[in-house]
Short mmCIF file of the C-alpha atoms (twelve columns), coordinates in Angstrom:
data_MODEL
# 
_entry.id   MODEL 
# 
loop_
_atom_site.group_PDB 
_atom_site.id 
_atom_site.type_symbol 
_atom_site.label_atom_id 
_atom_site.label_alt_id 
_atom_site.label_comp_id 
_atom_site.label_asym_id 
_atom_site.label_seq_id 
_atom_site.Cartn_x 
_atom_site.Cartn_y 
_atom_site.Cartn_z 
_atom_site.pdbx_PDB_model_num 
ATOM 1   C CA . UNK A 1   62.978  83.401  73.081 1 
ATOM 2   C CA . UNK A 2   60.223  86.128  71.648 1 
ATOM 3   C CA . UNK A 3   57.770  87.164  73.453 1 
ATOM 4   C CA . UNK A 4   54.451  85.925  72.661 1 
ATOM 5   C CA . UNK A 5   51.264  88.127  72.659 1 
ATOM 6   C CA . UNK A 6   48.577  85.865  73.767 1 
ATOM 7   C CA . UNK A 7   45.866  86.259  70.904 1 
ATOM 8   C CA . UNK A 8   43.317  83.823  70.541 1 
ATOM 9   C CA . UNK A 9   40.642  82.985  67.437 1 
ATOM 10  C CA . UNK A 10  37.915  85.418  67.598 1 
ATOM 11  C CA . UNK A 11  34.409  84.961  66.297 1 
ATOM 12  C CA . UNK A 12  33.209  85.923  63.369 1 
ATOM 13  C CA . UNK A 13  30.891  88.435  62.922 1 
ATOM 14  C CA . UNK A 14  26.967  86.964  62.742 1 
ATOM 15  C CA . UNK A 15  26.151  88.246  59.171 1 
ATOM 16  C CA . UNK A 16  29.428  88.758  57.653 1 
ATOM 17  C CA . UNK A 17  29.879  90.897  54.661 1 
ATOM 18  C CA . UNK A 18  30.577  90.131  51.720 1 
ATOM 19  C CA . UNK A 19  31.971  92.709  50.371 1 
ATOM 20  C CA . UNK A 20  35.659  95.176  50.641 1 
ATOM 21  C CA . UNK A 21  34.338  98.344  51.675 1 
ATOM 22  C CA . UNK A 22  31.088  98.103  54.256 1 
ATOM 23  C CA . UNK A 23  32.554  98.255  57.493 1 
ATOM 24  C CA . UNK A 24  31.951  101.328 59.132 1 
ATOM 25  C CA . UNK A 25  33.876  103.226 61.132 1 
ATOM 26  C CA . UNK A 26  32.269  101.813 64.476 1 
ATOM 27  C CA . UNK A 27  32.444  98.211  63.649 1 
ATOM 28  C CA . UNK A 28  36.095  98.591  63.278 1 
ATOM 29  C CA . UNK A 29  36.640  100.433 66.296 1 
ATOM 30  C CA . UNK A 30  34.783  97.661  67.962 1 
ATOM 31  C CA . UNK A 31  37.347  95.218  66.115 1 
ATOM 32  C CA . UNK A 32  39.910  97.179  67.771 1 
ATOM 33  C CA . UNK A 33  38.327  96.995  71.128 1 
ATOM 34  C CA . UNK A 34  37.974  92.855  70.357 1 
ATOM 35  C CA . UNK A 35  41.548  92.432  69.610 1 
ATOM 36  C CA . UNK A 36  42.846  94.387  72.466 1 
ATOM 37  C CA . UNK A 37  40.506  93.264  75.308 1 
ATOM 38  C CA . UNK A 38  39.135  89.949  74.087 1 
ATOM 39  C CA . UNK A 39  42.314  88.404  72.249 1 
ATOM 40  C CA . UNK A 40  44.208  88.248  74.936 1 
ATOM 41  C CA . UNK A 41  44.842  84.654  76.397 1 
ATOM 42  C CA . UNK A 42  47.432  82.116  75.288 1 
ATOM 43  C CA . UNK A 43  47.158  79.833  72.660 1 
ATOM 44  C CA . UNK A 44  47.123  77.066  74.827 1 
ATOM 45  C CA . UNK A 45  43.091  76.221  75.019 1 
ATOM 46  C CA . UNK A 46  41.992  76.935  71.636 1 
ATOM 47  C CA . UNK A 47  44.874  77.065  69.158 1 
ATOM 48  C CA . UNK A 48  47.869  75.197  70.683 1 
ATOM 49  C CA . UNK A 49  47.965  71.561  71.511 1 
ATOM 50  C CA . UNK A 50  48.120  68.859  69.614 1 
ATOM 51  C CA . UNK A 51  48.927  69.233  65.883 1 
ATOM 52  C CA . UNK A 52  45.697  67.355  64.587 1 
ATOM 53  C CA . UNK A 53  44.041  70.343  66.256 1 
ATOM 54  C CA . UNK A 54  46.154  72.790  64.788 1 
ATOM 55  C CA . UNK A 55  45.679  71.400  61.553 1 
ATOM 56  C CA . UNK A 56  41.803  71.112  62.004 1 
ATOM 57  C CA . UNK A 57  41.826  75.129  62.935 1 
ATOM 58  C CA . UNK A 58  43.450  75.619  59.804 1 
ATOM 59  C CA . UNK A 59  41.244  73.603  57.828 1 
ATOM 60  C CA . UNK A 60  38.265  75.950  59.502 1 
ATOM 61  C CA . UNK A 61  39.581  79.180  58.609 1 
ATOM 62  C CA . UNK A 62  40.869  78.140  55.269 1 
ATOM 63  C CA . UNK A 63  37.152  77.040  54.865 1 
ATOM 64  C CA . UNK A 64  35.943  80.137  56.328 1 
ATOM 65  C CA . UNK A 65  37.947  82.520  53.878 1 
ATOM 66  C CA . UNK A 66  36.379  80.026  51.486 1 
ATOM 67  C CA . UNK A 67  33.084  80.902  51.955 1 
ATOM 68  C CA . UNK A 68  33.528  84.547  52.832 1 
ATOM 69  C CA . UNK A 69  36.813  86.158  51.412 1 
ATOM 70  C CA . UNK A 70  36.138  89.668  52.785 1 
ATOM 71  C CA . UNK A 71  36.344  89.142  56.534 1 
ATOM 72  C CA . UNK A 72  39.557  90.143  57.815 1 
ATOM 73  C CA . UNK A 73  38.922  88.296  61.006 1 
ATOM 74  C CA . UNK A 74  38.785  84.851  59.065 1 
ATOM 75  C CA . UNK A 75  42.394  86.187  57.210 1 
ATOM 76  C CA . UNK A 76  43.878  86.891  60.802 1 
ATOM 77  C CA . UNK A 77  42.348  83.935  62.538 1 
ATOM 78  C CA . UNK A 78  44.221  81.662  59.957 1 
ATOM 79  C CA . UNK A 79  47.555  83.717  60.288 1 
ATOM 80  C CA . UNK A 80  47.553  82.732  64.115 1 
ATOM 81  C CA . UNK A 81  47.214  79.377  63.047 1 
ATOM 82  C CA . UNK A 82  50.372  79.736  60.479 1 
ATOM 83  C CA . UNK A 83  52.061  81.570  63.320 1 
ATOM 84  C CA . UNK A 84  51.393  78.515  66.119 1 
ATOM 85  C CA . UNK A 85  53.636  76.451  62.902 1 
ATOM 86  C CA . UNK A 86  56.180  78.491  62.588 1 
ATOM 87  C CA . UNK A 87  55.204  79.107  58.928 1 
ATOM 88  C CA . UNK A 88  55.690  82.971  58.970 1 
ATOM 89  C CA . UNK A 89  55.652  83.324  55.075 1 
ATOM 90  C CA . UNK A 90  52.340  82.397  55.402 1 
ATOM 91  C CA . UNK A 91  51.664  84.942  58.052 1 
ATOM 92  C CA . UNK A 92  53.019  87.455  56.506 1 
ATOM 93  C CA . UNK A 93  50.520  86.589  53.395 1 
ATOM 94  C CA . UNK A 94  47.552  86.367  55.445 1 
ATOM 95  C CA . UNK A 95  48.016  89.729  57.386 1 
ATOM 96  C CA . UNK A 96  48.908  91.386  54.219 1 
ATOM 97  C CA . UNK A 97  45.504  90.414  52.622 1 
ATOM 98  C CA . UNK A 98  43.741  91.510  56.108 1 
ATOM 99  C CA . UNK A 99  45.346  94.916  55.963 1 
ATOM 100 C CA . UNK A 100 44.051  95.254  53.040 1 
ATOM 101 C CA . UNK A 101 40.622  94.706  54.314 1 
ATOM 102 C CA . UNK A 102 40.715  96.276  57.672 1 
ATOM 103 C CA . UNK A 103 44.006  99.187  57.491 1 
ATOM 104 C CA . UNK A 104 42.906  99.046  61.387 1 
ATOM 105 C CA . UNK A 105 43.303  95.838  62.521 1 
ATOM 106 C CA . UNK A 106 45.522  95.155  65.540 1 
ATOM 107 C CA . UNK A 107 46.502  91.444  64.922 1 
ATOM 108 C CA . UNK A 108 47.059  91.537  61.400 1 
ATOM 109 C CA . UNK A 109 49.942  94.587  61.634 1 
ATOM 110 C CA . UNK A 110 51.349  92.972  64.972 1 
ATOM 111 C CA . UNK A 111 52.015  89.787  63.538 1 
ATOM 112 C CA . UNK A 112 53.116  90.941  60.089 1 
ATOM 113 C CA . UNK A 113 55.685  92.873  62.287 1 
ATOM 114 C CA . UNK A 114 56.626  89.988  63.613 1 
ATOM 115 C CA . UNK A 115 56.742  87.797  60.121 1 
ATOM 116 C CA . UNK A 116 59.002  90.702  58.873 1 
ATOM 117 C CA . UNK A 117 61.497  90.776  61.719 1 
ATOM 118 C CA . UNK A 118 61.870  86.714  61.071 1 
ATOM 119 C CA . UNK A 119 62.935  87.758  57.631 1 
ATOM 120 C CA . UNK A 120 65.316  90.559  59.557 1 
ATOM 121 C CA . UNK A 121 63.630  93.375  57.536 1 
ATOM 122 C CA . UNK A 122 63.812  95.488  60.397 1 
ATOM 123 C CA . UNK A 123 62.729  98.722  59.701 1 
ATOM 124 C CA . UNK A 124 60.043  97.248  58.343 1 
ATOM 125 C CA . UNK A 125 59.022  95.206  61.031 1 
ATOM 126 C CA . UNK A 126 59.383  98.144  63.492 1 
ATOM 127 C CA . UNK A 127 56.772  100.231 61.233 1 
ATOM 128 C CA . UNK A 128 53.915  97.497  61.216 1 
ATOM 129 C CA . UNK A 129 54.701  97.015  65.346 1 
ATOM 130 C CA . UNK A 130 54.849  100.371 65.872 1 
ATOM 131 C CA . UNK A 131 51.113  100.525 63.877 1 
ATOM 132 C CA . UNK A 132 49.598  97.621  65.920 1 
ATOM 133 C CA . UNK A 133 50.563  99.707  68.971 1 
ATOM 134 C CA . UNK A 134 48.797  102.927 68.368 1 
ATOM 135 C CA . UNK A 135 46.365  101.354 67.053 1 
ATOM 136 C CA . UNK A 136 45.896  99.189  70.299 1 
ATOM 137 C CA . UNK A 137 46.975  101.901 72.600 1 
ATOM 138 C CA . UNK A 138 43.869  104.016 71.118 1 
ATOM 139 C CA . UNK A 139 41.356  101.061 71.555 1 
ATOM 140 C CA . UNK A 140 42.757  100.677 75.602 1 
ATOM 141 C CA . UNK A 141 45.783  102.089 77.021 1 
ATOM 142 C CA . UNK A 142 45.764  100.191 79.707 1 
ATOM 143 C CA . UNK A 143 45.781  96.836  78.080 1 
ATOM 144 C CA . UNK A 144 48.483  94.636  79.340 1 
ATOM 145 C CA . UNK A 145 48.644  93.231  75.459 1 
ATOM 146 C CA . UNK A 146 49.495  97.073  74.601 1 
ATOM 147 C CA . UNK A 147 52.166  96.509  76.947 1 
ATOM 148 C CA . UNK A 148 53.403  93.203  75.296 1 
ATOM 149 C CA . UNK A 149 53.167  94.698  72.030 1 
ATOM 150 C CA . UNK A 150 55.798  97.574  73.160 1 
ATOM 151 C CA . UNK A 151 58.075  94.784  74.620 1 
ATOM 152 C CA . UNK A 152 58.111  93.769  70.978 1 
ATOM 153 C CA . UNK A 153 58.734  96.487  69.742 1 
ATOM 154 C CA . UNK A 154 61.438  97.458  72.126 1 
ATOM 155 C CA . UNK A 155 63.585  94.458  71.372 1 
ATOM 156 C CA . UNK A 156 63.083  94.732  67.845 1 
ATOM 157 C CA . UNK A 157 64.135  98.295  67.742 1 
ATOM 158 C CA . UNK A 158 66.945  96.784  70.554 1 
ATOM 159 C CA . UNK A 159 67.589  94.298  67.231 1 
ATOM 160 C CA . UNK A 160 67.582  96.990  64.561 1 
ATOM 161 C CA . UNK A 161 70.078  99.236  66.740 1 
ATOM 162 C CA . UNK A 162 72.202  96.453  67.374 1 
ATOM 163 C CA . UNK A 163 72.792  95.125  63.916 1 
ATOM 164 C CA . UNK A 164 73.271  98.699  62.816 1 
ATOM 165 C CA . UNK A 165 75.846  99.696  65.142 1 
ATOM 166 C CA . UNK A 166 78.050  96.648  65.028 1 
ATOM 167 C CA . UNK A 167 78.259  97.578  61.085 1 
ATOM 168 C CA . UNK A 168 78.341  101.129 61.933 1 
ATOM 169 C CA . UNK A 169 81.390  99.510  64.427 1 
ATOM 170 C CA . UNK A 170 83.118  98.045  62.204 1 
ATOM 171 C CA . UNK A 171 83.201  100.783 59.599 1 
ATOM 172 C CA . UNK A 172 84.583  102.916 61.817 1 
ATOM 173 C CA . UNK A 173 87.543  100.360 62.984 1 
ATOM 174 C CA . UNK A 174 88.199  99.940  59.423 1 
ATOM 175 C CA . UNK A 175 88.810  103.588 59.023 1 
ATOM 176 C CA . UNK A 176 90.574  104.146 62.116 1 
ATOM 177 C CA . UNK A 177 93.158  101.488 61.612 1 
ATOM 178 C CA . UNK A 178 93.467  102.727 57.722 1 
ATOM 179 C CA . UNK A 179 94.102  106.173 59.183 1 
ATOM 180 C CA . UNK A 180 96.723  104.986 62.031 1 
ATOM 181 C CA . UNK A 181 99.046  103.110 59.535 1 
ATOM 182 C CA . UNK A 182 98.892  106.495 56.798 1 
ATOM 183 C CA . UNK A 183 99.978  108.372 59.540 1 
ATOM 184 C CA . UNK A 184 103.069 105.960 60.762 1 
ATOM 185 C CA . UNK A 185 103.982 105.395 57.150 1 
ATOM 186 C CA . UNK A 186 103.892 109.292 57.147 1 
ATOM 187 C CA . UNK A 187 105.919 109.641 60.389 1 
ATOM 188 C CA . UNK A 188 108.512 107.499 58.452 1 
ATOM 189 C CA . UNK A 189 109.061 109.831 55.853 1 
ATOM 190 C CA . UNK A 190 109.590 113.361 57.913 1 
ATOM 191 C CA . UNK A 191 111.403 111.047 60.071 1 
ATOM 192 C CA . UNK A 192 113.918 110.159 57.342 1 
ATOM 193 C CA . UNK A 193 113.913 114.157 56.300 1 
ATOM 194 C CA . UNK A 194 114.318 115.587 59.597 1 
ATOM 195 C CA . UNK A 195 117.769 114.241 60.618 1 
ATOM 196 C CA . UNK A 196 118.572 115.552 64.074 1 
ATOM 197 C CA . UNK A 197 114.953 116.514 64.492 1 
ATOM 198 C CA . UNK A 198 113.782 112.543 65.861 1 
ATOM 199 C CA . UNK A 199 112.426 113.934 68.829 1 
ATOM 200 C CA . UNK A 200 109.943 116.716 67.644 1 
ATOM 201 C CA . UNK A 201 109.033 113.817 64.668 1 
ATOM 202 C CA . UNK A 202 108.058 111.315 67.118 1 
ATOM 203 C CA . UNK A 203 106.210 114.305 69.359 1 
ATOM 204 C CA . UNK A 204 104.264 115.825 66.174 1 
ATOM 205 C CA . UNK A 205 103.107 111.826 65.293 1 
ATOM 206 C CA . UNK A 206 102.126 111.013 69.239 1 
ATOM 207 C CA . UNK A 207 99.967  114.096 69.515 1 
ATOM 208 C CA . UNK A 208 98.482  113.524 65.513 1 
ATOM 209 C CA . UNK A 209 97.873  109.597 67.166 1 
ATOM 210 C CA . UNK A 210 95.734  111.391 70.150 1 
ATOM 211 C CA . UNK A 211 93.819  113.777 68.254 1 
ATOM 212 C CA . UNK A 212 93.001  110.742 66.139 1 
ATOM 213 C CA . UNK A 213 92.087  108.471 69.089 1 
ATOM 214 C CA . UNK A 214 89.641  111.193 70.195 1 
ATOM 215 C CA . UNK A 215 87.817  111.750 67.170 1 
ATOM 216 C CA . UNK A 216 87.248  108.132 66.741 1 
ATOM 217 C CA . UNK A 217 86.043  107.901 70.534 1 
ATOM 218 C CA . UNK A 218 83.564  110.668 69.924 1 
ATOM 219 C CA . UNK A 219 82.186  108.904 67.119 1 
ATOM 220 C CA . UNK A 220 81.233  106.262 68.802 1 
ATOM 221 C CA . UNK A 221 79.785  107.442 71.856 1 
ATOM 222 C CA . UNK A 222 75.977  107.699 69.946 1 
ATOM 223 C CA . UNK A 223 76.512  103.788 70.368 1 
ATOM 224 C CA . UNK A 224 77.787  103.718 73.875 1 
ATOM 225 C CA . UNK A 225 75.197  102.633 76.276 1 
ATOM 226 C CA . UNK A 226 75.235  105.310 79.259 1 
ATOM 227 C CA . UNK A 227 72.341  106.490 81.991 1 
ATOM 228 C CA . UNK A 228 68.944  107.884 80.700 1 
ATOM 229 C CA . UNK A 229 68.748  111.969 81.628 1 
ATOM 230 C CA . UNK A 230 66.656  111.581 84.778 1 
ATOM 231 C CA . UNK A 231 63.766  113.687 83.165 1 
ATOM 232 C CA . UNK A 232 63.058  110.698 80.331 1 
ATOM 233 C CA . UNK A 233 62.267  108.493 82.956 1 
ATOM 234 C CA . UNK A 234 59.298  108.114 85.322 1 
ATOM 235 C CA . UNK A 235 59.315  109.166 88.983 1 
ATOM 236 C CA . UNK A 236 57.815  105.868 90.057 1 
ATOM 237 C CA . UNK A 237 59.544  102.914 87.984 1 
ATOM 238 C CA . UNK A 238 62.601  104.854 87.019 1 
ATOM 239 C CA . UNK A 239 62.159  102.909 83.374 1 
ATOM 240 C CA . UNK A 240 62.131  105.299 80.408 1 
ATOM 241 C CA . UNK A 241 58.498  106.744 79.451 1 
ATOM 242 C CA . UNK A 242 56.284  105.245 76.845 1 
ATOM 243 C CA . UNK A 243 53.125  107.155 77.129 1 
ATOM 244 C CA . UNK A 244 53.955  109.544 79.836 1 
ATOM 245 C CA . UNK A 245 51.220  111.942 81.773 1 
ATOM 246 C CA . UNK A 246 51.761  115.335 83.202 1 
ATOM 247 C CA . UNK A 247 49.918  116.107 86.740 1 
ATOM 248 C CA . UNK A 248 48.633  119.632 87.555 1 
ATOM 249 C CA . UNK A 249 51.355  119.773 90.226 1 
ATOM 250 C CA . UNK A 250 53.574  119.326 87.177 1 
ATOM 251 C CA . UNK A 251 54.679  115.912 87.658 1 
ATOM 252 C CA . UNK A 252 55.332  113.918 85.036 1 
ATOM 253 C CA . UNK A 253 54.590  110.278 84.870 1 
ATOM 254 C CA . UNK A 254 54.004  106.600 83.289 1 
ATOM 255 C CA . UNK A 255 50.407  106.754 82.580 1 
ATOM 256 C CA . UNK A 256 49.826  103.073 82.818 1 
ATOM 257 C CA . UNK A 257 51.752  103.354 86.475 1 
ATOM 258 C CA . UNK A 258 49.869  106.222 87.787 1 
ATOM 259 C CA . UNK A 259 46.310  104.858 86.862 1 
ATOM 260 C CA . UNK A 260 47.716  101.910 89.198 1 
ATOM 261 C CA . UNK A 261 48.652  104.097 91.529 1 
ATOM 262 C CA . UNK A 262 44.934  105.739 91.770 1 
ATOM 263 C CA . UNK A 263 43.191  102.372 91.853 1 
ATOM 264 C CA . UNK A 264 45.205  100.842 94.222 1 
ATOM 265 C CA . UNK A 265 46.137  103.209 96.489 1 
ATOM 266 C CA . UNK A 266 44.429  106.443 96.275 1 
ATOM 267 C CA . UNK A 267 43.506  109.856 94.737 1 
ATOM 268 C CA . UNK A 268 46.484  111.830 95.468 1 
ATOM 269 C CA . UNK A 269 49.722  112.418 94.305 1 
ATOM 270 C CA . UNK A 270 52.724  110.124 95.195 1 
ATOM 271 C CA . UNK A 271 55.577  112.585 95.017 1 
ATOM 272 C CA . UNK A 272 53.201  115.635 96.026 1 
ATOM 273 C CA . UNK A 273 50.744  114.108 98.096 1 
ATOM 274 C CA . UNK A 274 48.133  116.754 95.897 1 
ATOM 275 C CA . UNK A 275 44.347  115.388 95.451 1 
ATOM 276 C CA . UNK A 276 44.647  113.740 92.208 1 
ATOM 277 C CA . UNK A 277 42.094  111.905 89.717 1 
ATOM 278 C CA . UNK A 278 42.095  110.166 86.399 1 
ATOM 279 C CA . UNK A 279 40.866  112.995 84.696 1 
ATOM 280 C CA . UNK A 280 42.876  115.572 85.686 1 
ATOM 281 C CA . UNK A 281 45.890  113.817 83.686 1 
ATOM 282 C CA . UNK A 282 46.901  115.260 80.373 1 
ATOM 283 C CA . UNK A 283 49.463  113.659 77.709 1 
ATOM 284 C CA . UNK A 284 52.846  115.293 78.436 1 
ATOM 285 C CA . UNK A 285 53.627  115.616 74.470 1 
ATOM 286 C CA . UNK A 286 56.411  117.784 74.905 1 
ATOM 287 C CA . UNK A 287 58.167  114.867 76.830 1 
ATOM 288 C CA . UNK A 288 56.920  112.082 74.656 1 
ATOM 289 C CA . UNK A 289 58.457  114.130 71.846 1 
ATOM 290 C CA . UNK A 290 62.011  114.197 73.612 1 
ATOM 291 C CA . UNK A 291 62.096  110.396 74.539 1 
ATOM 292 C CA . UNK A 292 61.286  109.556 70.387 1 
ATOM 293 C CA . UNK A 293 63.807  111.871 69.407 1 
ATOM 294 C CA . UNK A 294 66.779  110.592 72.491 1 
ATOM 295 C CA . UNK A 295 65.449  106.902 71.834 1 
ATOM 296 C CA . UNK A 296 66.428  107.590 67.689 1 
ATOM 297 C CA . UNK A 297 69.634  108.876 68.473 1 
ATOM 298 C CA . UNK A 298 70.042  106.115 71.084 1 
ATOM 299 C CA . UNK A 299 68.601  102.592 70.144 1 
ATOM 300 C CA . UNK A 300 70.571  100.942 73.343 1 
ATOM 301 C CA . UNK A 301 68.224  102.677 75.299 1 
ATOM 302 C CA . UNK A 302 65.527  100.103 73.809 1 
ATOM 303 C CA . UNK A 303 67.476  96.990  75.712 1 
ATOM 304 C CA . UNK A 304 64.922  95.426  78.425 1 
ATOM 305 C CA . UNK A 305 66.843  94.400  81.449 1 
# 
């Protein structure tokens, strides 16, 4: 089943404009910080439960947009309420329109990502996902709905991967098997011209048959889940980095795992045992570079156990 990010119906603002372009730049990063920190709480008090209520929060926001068209809470209010029904085209509508209102807005890329992958557009999909997470890991990195937005996005890309390599699977069969029978067919013919020479015929077509086998097996291997290289993956949780951290002691780890780490157990190092603090961490780019370009090459890696 997907996941579901636990967003709720915010508020509107108390005198909301009426117009495209009057939001400044700190009212939207305080939009951010509403749908990262505030939105996060299932469904289940204020837009699940009975359908007559579903229906009536529809009716609210419909009114809402109504009355005030150039809100892009009021657009991705009423998308939530298409999403609780299943009615994605709708979503996808509704996000669109508050993209266009707010190009920052958390909820409305996150669940057009999600509208898109119900339509299996994919790549598509993966772009507006990967959008609501910067833009959420910017507002607060240590949001657990950050961390529900990447498990999105790592089975979608998990998806994408998948549906590309079985094609990219059978492709390759196709030509392998194509290329097997034009080389017996061809082994039948020096056969029939070497009289006497069998042996070396057979010999020539075994080793032709291996060299083919290998090729084949080397193509595929891009699409052969193996182990992540040890230095992709943090020290603590052994799971492949997402936002990783680099100590002055030159450790690398997850920064979501290490800010635990300090909180709940203390200022120091767990591999060095250094004094360590919160600021002293700095974004290990070089490494976050390396795991984008290993997880392109290697979309199994995306797979959550």
């Amino acid at each position: 089943t997907s996941l579901e990010i636990s967003l709720v119906l915010e508020s509107p603002p108390e005198n909301p404009p009426t117009f495209d372009h009057g939001i400044s730049e700190r009212e939207r990063a305080r939009e951010r910080e509403r749908d990262v920190t505030s939105g996060v709480r299932m469904c289940s008090g204020e837009t699940s439960g009975t359908t007559e209520t579903r229906w009536q929060h529809l009716l609210q926001q419909t009114q809402a947009i109504a009355l005030c068209p150039n809100v892009p809470v009021y657009w991705t209010n009423r998308a939530l309420c298409h999403r609780k029904r299943n009615d994605w085209k709708r979503v996808e509508e509704d996000c669109r329109r508050a993209i266009q209102l707010d190009h920052s807005s958390v909820k409305a890329h996150y669940m057009l990502g999600l509208a898109l992958l119900d339509k299996e557009e994919y790549s598509e999909g993966v772009k507006e996902l990967e959008k609501a997470l910067d833009l959420g890991t910017g507002a607060d990195p240590k949001s657990y709905m950050v961390e529900e937005m990447w498990q999105e996005l790592a089975k979608a890309r998990y998806l994408e991967w998948e549906h590309e390599s079985n094609q990219r699977g059978w492709e390759l069969q196709t030509l392998k098997d194509a290329c097997e029978e034009a080389l017996r067919e061809k082994h039948v013919i020096v056969a029939s011209m070497m009289e006497g020479f069998a042996d070396e015929a057979a010999s020539a077509n075994a080793k032709q048959l291996q060299a083919l086998e290998c090729v084949f097996r080397k193509a595929a291997e891009e699409d052969t889940p193996s182990e992540v290289p040890d230095y992709l993956c943090c020290r603590i949780t052994l799971d492949i980095f997402r936002d990783p951290v680099i100590t002055p002691s030159g450790v690398t780890y997850e920064r979501a795992v290490i800010l635990e780490h300090l909180k709940k157990v203390g200022n120091f190092d767990p591999i060095t045992r250094e004094p360590l603090t919160e600021p002293q961490l700095v974004p290990n780019l070089a490494i976050k570079e390396a795991v984008r370009a290993y997880l392109k090459k290697h979309g199994w890696a995306y797979r959550l156990e």
